[in-house]
ZAMIKOL-849626 format. One record per residue (C-alpha): x, y, z; residue in three letters; chain; residue number from 1. Coordinates in pm, 1 decimal, padded with zeros to 6 digits. Layout:
> x | y | z | rest | kette | nr
> X | Y | Z | ALA | A | NUM
...
***
This chain:
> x | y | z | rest | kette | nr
> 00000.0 | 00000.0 | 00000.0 | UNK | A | 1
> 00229.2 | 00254.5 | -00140.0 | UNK | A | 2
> 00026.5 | 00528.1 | -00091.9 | UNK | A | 3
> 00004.5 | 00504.8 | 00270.7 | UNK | A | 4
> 00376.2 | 00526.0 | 00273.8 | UNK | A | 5
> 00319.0 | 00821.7 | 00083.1 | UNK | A | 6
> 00074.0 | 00996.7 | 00327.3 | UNK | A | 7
> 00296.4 | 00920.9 | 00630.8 | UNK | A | 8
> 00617.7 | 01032.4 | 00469.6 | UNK | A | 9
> 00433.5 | 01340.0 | 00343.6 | UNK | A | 10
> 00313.7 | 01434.4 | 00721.8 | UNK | A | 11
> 00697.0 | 01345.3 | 00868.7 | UNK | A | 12
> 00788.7 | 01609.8 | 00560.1 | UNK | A | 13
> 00563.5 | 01853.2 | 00716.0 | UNK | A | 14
> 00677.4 | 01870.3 | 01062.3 | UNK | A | 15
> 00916.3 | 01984.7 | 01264.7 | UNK | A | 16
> 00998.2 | 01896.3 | 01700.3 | UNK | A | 17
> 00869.5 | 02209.9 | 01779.8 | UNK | A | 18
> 00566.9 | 02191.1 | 01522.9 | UNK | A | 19
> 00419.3 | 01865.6 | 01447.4 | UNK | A | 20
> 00169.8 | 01884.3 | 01231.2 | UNK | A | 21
> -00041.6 | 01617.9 | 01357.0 | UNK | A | 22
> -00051.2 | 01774.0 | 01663.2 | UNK | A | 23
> -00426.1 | 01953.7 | 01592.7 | UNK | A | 24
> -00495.0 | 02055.5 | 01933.1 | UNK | A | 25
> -00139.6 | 02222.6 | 01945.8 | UNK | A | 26
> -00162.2 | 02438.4 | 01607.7 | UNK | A | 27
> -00520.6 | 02551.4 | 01696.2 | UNK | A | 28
> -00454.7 | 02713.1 | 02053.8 | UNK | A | 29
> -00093.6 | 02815.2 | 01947.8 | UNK | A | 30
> 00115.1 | 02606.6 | 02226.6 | UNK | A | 31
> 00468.7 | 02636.2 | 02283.4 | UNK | A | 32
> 00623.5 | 02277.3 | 02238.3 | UNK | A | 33
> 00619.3 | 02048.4 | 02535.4 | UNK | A | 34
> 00609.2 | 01688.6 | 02609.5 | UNK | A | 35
> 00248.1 | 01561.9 | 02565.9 | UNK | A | 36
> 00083.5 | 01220.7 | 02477.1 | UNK | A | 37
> 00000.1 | 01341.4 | 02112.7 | UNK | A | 38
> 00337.6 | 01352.1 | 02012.8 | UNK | A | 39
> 00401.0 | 01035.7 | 02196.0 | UNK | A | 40
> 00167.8 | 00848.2 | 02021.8 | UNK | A | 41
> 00299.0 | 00993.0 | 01666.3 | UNK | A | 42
> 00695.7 | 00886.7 | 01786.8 | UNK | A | 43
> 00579.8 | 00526.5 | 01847.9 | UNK | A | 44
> 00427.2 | 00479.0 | 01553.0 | UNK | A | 45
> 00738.3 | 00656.1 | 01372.5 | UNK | A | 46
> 00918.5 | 00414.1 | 01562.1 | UNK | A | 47
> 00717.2 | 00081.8 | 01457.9 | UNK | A | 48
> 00710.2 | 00223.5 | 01094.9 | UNK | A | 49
> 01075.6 | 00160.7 | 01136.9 | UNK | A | 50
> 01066.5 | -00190.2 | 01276.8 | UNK | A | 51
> 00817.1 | -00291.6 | 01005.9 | UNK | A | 52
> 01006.1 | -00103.5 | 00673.4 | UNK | A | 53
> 01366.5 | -00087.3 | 00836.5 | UNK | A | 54
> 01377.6 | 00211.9 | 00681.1 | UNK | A | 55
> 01666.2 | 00408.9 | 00911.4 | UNK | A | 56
> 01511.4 | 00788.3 | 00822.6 | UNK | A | 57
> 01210.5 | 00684.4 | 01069.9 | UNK | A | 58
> 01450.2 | 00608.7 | 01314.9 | UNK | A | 59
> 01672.4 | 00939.5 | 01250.1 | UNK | A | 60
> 01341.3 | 01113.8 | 01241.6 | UNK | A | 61
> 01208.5 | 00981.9 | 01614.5 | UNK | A | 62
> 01540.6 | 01063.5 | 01771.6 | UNK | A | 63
> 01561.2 | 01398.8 | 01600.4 | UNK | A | 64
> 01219.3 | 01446.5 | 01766.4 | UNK | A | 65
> 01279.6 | 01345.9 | 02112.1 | UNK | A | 66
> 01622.4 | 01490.6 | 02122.9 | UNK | A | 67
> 01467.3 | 01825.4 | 02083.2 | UNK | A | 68
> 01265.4 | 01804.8 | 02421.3 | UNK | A | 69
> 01506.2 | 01551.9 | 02624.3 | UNK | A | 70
> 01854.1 | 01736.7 | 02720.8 | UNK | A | 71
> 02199.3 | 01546.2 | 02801.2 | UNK | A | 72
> 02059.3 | 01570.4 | 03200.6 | UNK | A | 73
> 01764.2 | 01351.3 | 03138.1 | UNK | A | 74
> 01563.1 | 01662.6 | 03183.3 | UNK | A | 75
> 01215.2 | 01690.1 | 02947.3 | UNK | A | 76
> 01141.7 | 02047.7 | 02798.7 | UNK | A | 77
> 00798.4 | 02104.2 | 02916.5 | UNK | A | 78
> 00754.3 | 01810.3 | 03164.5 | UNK | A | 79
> 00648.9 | 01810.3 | 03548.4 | UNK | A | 80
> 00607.1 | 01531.8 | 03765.3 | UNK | A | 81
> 00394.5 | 01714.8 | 03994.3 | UNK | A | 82
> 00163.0 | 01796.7 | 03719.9 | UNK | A | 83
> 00031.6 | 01415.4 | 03808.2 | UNK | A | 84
> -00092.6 | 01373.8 | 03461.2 | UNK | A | 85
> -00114.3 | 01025.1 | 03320.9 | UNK | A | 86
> -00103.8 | 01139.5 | 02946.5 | UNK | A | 87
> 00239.2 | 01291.1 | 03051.1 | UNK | A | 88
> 00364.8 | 00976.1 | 03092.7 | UNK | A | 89
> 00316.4 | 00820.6 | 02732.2 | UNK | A | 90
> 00581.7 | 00980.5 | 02539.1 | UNK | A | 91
> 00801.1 | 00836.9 | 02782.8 | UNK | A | 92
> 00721.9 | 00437.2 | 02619.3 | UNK | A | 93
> 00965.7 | 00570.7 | 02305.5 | UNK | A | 94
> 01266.9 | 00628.2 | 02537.1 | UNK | A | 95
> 01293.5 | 00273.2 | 02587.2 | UNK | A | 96
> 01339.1 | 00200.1 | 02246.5 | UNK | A | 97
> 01590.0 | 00468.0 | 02202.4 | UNK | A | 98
> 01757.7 | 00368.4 | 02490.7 | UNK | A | 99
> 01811.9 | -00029.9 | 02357.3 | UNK | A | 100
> 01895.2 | 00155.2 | 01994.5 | UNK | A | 101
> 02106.5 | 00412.3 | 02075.3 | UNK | A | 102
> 02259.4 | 00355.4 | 02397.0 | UNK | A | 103
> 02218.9 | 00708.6 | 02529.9 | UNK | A | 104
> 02215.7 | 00740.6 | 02937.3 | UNK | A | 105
> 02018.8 | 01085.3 | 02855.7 | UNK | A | 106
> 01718.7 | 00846.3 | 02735.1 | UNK | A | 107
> 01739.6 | 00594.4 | 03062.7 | UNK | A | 108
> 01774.0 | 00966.0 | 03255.1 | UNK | A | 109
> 01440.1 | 01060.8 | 03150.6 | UNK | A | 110
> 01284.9 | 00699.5 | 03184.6 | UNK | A | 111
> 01383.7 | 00773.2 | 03544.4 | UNK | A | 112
> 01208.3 | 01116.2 | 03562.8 | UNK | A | 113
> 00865.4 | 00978.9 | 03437.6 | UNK | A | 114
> 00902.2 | 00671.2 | 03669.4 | UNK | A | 115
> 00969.5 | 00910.9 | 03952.1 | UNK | A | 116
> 00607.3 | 01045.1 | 03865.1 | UNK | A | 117
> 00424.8 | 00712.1 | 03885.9 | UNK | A | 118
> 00569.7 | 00573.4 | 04200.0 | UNK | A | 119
> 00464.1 | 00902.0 | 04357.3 | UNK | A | 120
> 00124.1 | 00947.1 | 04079.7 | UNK | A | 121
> -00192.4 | 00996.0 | 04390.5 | UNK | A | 122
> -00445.2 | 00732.0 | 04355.0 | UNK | A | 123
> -00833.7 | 00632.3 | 04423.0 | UNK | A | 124
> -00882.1 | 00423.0 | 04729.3 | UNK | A | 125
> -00917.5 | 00124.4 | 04509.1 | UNK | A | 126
> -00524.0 | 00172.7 | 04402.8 | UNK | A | 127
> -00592.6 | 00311.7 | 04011.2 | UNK | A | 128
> -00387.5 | 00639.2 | 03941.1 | UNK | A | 129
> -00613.8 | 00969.0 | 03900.0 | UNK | A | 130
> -00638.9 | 01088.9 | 03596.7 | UNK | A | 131
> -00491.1 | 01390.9 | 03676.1 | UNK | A | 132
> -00448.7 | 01618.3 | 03956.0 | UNK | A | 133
> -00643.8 | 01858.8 | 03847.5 | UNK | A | 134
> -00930.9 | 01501.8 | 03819.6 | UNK | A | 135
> -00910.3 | 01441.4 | 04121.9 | UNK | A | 136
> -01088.7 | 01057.1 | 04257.7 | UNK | A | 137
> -01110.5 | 00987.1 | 03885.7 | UNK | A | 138
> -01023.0 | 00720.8 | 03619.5 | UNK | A | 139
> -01086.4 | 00748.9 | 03284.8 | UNK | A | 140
> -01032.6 | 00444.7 | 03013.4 | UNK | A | 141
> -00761.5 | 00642.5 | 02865.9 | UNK | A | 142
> -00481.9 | 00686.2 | 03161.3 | UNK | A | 143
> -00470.1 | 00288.2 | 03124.4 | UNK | A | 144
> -00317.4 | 00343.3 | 02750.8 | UNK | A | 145
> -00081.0 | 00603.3 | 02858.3 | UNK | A | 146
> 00071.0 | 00458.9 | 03174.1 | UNK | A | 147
> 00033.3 | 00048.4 | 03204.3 | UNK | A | 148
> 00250.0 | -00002.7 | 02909.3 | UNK | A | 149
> 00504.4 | 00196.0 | 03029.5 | UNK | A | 150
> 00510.7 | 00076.8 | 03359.5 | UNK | A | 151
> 00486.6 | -00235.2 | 03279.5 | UNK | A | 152
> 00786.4 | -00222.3 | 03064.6 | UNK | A | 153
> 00984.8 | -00067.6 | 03356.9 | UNK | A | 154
> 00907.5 | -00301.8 | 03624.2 | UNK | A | 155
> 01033.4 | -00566.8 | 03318.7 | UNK | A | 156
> 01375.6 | -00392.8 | 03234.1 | UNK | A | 157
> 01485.6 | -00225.2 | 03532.3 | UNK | A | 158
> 01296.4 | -00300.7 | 03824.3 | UNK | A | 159
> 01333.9 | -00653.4 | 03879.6 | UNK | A | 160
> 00920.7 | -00696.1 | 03804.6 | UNK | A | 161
> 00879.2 | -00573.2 | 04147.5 | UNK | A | 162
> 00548.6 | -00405.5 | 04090.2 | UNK | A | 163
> 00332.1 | -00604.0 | 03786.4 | UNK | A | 164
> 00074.9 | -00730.9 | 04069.5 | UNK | A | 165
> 00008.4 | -00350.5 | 04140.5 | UNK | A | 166
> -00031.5 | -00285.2 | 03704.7 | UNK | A | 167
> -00279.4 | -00629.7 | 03724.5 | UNK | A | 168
> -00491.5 | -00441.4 | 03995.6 | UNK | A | 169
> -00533.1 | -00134.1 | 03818.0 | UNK | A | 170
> -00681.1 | -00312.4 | 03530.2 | UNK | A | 171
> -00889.9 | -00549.0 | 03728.7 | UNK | A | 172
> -01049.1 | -00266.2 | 03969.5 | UNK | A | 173
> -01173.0 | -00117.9 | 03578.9 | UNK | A | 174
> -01331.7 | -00441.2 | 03508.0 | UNK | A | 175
> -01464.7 | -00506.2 | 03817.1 | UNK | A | 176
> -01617.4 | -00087.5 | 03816.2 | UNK | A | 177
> -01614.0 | 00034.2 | 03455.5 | UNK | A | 178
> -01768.3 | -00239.9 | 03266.4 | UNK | A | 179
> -02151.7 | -00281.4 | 03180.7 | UNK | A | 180
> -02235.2 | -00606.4 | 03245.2 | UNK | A | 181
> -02585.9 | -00577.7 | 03030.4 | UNK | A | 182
> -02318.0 | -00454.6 | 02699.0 | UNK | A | 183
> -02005.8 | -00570.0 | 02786.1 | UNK | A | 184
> -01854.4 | -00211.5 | 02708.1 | UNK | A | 185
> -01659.5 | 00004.4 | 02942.6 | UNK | A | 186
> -01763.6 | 00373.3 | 03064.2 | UNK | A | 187
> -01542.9 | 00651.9 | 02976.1 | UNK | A | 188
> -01489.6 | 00783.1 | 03362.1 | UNK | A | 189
> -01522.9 | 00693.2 | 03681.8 | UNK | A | 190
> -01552.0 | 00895.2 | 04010.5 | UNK | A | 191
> -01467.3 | 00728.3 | 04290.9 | UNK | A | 192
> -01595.8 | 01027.6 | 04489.8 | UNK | A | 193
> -01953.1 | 01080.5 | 04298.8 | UNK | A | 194
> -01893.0 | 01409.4 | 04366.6 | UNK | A | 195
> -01844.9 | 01506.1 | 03948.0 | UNK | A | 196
> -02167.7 | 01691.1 | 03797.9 | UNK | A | 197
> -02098.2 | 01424.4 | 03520.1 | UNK | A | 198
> -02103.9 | 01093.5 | 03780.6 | UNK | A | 199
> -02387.7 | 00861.2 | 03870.4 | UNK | A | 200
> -02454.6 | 00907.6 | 04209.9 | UNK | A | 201
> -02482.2 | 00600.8 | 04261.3 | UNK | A | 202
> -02238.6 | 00421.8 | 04085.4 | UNK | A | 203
> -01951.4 | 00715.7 | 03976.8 | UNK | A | 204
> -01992.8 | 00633.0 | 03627.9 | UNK | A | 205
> -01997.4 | 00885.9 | 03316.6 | UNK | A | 206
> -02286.2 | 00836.7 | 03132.6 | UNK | A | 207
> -02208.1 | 00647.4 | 02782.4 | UNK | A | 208
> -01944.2 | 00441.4 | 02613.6 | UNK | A | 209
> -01705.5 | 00688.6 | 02374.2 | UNK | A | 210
> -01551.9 | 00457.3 | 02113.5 | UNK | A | 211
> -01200.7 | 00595.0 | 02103.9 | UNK | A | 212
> -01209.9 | 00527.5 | 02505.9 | UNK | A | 213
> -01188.4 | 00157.8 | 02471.6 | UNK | A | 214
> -00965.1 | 00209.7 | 02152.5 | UNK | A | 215
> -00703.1 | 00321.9 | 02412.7 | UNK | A | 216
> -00804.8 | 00066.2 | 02676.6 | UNK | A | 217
> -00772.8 | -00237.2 | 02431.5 | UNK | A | 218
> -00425.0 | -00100.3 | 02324.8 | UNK | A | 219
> -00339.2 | -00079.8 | 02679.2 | UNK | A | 220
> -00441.8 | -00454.5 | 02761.3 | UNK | A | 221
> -00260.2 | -00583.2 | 02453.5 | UNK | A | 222
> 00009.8 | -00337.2 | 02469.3 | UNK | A | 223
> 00099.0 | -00434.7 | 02857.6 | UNK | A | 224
> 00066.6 | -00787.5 | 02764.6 | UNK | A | 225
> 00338.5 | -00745.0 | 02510.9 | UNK | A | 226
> 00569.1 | -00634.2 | 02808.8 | UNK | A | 227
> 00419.0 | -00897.2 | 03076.4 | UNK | A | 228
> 00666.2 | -01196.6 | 03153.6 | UNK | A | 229
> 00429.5 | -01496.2 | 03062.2 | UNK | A | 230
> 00559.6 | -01703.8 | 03409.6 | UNK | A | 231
> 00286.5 | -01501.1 | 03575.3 | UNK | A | 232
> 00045.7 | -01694.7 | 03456.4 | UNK | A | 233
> -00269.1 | -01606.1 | 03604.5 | UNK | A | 234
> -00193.1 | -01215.3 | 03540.4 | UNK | A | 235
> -00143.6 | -01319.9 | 03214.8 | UNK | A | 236
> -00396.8 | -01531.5 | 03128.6 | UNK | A | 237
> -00663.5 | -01302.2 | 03334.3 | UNK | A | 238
> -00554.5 | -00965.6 | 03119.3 | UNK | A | 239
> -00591.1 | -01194.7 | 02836.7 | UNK | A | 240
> -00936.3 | -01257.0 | 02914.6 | UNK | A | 241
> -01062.1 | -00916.8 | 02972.2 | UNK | A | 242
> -00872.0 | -00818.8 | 02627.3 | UNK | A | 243
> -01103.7 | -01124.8 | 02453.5 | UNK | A | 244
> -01422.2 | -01039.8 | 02641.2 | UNK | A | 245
> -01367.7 | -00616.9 | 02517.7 | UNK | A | 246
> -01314.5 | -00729.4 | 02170.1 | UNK | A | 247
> -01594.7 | -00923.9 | 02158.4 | UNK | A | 248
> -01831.9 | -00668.1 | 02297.5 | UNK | A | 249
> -01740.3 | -00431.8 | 02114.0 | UNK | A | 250
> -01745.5 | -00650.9 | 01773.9 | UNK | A | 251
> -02134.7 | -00615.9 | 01825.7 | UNK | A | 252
> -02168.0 | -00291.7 | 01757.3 | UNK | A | 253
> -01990.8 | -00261.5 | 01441.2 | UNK | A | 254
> -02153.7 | -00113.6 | 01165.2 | UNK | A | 255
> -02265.9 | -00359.1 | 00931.0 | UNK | A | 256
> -02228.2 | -00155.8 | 00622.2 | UNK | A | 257
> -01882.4 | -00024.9 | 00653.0 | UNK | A | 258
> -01738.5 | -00246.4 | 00929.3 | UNK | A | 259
> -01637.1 | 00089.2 | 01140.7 | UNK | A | 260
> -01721.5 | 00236.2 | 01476.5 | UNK | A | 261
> -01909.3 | 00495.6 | 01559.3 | UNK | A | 262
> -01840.6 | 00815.0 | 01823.2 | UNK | A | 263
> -02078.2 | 00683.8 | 02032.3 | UNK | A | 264
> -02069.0 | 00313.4 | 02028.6 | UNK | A | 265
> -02372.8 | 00198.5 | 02097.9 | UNK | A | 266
> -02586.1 | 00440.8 | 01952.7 | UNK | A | 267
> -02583.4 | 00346.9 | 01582.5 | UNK | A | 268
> -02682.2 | 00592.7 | 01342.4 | UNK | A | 269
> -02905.8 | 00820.9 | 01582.1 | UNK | A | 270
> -02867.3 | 01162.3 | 01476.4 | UNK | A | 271
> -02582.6 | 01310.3 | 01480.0 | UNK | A | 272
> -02331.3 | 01004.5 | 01548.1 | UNK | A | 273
> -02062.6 | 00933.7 | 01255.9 | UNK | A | 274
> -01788.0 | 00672.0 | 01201.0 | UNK | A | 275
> -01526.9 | 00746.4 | 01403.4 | UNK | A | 276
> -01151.1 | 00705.4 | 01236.7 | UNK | A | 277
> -00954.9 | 00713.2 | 01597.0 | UNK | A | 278
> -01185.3 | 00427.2 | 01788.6 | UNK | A | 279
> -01204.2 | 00256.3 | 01454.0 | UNK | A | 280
> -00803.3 | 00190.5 | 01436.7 | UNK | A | 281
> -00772.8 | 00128.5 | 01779.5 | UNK | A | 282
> -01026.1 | -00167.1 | 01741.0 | UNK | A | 283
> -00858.8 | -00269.4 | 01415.9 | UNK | A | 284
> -00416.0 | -00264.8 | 01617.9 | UNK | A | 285
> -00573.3 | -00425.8 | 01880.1 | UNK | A | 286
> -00724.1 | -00752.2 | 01698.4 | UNK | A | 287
> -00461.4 | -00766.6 | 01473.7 | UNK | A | 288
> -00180.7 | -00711.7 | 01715.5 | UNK | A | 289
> -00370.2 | -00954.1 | 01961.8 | UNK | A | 290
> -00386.4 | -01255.0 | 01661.7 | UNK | A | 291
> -00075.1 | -01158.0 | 01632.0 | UNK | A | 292
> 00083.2 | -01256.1 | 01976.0 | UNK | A | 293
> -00167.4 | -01577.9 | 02038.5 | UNK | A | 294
> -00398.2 | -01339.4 | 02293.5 | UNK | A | 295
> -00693.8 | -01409.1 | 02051.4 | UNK | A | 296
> -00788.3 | -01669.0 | 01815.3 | UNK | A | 297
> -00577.6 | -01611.0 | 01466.4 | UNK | A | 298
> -00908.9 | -01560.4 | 01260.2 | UNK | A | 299
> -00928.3 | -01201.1 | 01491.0 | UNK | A | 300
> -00656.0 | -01069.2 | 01249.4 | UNK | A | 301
> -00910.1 | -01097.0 | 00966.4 | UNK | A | 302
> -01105.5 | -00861.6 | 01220.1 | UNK | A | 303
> -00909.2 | -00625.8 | 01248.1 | UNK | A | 304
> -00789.7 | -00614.8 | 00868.7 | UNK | A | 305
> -01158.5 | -00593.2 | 00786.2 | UNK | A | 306
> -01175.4 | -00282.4 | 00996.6 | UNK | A | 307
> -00812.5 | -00101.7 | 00859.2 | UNK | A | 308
> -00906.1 | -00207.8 | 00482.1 | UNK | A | 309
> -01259.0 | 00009.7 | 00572.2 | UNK | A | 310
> -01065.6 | 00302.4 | 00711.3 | UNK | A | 311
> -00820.5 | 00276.2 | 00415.9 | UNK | A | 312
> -01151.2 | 00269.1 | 00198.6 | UNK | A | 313
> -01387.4 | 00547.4 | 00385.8 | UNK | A | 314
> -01135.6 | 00760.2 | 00594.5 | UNK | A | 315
> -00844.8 | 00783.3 | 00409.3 | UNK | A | 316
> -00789.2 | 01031.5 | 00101.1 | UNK | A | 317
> -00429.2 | 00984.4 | 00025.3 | UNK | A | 318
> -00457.4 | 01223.0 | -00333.8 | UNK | A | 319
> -00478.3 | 01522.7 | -00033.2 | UNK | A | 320
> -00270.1 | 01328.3 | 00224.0 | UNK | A | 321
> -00579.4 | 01301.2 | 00455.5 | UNK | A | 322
> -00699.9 | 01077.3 | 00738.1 | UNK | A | 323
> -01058.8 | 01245.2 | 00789.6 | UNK | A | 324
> -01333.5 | 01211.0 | 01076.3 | UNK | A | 325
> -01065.7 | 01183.1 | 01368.8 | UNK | A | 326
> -01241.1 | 01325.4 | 01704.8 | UNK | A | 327
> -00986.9 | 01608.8 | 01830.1 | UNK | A | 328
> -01053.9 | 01543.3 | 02171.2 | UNK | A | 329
> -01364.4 | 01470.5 | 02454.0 | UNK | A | 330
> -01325.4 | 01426.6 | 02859.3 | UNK | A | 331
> -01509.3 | 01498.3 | 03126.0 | UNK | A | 332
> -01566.6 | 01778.0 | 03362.4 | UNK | A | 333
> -01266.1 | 02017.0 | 03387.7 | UNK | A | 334
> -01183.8 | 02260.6 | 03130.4 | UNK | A | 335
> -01479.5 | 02328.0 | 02801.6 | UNK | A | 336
> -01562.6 | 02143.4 | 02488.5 | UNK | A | 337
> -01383.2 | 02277.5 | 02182.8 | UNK | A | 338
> -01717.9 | 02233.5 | 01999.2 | UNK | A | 339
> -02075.6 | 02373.8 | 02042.3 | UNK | A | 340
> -02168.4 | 02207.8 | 02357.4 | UNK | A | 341
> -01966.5 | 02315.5 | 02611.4 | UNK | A | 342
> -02006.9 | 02161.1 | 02901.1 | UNK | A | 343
> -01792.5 | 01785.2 | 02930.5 | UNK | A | 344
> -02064.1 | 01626.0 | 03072.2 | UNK | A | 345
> -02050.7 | 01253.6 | 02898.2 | UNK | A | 346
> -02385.4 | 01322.0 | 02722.0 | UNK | A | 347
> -02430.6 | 01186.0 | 02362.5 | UNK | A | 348
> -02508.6 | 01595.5 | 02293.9 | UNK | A | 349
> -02127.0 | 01639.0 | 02433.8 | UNK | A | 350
> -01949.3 | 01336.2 | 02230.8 | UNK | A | 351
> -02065.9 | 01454.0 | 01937.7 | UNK | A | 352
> -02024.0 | 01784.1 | 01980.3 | UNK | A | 353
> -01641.1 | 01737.6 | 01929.2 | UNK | A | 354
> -01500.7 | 01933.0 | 01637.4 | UNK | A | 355
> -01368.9 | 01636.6 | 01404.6 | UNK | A | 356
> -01029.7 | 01698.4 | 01227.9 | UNK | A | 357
> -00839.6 | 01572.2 | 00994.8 | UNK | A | 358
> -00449.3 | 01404.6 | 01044.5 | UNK | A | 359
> -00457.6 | 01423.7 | 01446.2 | UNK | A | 360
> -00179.4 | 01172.2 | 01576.3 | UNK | A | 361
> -00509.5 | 01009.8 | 01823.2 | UNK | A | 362
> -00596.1 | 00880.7 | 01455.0 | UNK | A | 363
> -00308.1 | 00792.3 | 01274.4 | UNK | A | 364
> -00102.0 | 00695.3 | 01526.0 | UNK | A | 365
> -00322.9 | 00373.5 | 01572.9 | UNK | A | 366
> -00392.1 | 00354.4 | 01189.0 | UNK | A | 367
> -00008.7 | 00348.2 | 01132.0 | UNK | A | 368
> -00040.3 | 00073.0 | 01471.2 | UNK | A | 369
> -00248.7 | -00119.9 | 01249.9 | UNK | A | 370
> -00031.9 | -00092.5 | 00907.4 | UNK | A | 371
> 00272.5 | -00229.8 | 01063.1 | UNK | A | 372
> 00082.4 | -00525.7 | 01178.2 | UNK | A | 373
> -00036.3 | -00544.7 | 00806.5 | UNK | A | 374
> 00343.0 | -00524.0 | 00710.8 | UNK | A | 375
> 00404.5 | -00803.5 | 00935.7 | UNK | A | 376
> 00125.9 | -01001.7 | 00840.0 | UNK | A | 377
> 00297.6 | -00956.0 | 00477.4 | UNK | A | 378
> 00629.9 | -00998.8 | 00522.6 | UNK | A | 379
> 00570.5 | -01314.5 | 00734.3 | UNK | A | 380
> 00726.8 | -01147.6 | 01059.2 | UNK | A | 381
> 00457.9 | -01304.1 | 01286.4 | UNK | A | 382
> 00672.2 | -01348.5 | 01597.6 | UNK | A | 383
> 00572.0 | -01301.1 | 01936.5 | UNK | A | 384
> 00736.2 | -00971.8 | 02012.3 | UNK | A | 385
***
């Protein structure tokens, strides 16, 4: 599929460190560069571009990137542990690859800094990490993405696997609270508290299931169980199970027509809902990835290749170098909606309210996720790692 080479090389050609452009949210408010999650989704898919194609500028290009924001002192331009943020900590998952490629102490440095964050990150009584400081009492689907791989990965490499029991709990207190058991699907938020405007009072629970939500949570199951020694087996054979159980809710609710996802997952073509690109290639890395490594049967890949050949079909318009209908952002609570409805109160009015975009790295980060496991498919590089 030359021509997503094409588009991907075109968007590298189009950035800089200091302005990505897949970084939407950043171009539209005018930030000043800083470590964030966007980028770090982008870097890791730069970086398994480069596994797949061994093609050394996507290497070049990811340490070009991260060099600019982490100095010889480990230090990260923009970063701050006692921010608390669990989005902060995703960028951090590329250092150890450019630690094992490049053998740079700055890189191990910085691993050390964002480590420092989650041994200290506050948490709900139940043990999961807030959100963020500023969320106080709350989880939300996506902090599993951006921190379990990367701690899991630590507690693998450096840490003697000290701490994977405490990674385990996290995700089993978010199947034991955030899933429906009438659906199968997961709630965007919880507040332990019930204190949010957006909670249940009885239960803490936002009020519907956001697609790209358990796009991030499925790459956070499969993407920790990549890192997770198998000799823990009933860790790894539990995680496994919840991964199975997701996918298979979630496979009910696929449109029949174009195999996608839409914003709101469960509520079809109600007025106002669309196909959602981000959720979509989420749902399509994590089958395919999950075939991949023997989590899920091998007839899942199909799945998921069903789903990417639908984005690749509907979504993607490579003649303008587009990836259209990505969601720029929702949450809950906190600061406004970028769109018409302000308030983030986990209504279907607020999901799909969200201004959609085109080329945001919460889109083709995944999509790219799921290319390279096309690549691999291809090339016959099924291994288990």
């Amino acid at each position: 599929m030359q021509k997503i080479i094409t588009f991907f090389d075109n968007l590298l050609d189009e950035s800089t460190p200091a302005k990505p452009a897949w970084n939407i949210e950043h171009i539209l408010e005018n930030i000043a560069p800083k470590w964030n999650y966007i980028d770090g989704c982008m870097i890791k898919a730069v970086l398994d571009m480069y596994y797949a194609t061994k093609n050394d500028r996507y290497l070049a290009f990811a340490k070009n990137f991260i060099d600019f924001y982490v100095n010889e002192k480990g230090e990260i331009l923009g970063y701050k542990v006692d921010e608390y943020n669990c989005d902060n900590v995703n960028e951090g998952k590329v250092l150890f690859d450019l630690y094992k490629l490049c053998k740079e102490d700055k890189y191990k440095k910085a691993i050390e800094l964002i480590y420092s964050q989650v041994v200290t990150h506050p948490r709900i009584k139940a043990g999961n990490f807030w959100h963020k400081k500023i969320y106080p009492n709350q989880v939300w689907l996506d902090g599993l993405y951006m921190v379990q791989p990367f701690f899991m990965e630590y507690e693998m490499t450096f840490n003697n696997k000290a701490n994977y029991k405490d990674i385990f709990a996290q995700f089993k207190n978010v199947q034991d609270i955030m899933r429906d058991n009438t659906t199968g699907l997961f709630y965007h938020g919880y507040d332990e508290s019930r204190q949010m405007f957006w909670a249940d009072k009885t239960t803490g629970l936002s009020k519907n299931f956001w697609t790209r939500s358990m796009g991030w949570y499925a790459m956070a199951l499969v993407d920790t169980l990549e890192k997770l020694d198998e000799q823990f087996f009933y860790e790894y054979e539990t995680l496994q199970s919840y991964f199975k159980a997701l996918l298979d809710a979630l496979q009910k609710f696929q449109d029949p027509d174009t195999k996608l996802y839409y914003q709101v997952t469960n509520m079809g073509g109600k007025e106002g809902n669309y196909l959602e690109t981000s959720g979509s290639c989420a749902i399509a890395y994590s089958l395919m990835k999950g075939a991949r490594l023997g989590y899920l049967p091998i007839y899942y890949y199909d799945h998921g290749k069903e789903i990417f050949d639908a984005i690749v079909e509907h979504k993607l318009e490579p003649e303008q170098f587009i990836l259209k209908d990505i969601c720029l952002v929702a949450g809950l609570g906190g600061m406004p909606g970028k769109g018409s409805y302000k308030e983030r109160d986990g209504t279907y009015e607020y999901y799909i309210s969200e201004p959609k975009v085109n080329n945001d790295a919460k889109g083709v980060a995944p999509f790219l996720f799921a290319y390279t496991e096309v690549l691999r498919k291809e090339q016959g590089n099924e291994n288990r790692g």
